[in-house]
C-alpha positions as CSV (number, residue, x, y, z in Angstrom):
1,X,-41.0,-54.4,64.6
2,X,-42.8,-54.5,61.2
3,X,-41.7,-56.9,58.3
4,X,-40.0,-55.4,55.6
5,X,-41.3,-55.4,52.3
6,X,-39.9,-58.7,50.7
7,X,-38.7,-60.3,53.5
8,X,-37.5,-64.1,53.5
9,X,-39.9,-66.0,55.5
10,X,-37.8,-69.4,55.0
11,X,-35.1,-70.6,53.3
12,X,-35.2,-74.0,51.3
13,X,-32.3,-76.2,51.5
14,X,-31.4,-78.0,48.4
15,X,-27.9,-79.2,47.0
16,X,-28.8,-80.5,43.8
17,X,-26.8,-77.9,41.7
18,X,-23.8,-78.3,43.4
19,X,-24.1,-82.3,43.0
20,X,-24.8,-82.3,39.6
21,X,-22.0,-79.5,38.8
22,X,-19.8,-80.3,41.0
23,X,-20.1,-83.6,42.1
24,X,-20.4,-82.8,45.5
25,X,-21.8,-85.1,48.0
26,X,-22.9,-84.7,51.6
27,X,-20.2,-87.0,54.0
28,X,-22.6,-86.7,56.8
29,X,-26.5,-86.2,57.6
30,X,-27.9,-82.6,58.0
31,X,-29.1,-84.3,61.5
32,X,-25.4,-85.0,62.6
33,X,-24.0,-81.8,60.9
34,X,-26.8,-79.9,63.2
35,X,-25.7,-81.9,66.8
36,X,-21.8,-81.1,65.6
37,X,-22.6,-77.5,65.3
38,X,-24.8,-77.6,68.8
39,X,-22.3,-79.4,70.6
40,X,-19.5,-77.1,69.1
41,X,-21.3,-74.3,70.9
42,X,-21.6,-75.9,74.1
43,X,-18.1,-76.2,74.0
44,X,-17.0,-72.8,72.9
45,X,-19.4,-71.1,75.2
46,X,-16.7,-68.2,76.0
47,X,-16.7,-67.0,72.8
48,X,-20.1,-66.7,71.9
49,X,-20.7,-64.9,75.2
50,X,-17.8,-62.3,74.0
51,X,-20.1,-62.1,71.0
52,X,-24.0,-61.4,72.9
53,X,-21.9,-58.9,75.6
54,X,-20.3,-56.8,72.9
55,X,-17.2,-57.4,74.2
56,X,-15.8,-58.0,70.6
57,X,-16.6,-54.8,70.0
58,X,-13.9,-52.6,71.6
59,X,-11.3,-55.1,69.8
60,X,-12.7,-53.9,66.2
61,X,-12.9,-50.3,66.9
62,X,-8.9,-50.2,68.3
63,X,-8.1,-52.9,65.0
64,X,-10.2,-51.2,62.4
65,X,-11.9,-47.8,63.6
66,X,-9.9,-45.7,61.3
67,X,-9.6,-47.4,58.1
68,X,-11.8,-46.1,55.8
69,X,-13.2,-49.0,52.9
């Protein structure tokens, strides 16, 4: 599949606007965030399985098929 035009090749992290706004600070490492997220999945395997088989997706269409936006 080509690349569309414009594409994001990476995205850089950086807080420093929302420390210096709002005086936000990181209560953990992005390292430890990452393994809490990781592990989180481990855990919660059934619903991400749901997710890949579509599953999910007979749910939304009975829920929200007709409404229009």
């Amino acid at each position: 599949v080509k690349d569309r035009p414009g594409h994001d090749r990476r995205y850089a992290l950086d807080h420093a606007k929302i420390r210096t706004e709002l005086g936000w600070t990181p209560t953990i490492s992005f390292a430890t965030g990452l393994r809490h997220v990781v592990e989180w999945y481990r855990r919660h395997e059934a619903w991400w399985q749901e997710i890949l088989s579509g599953e999910y997706r007979a749910y939304y269409e009975r829920q929200y098929g007709q409404r229009r936006a």
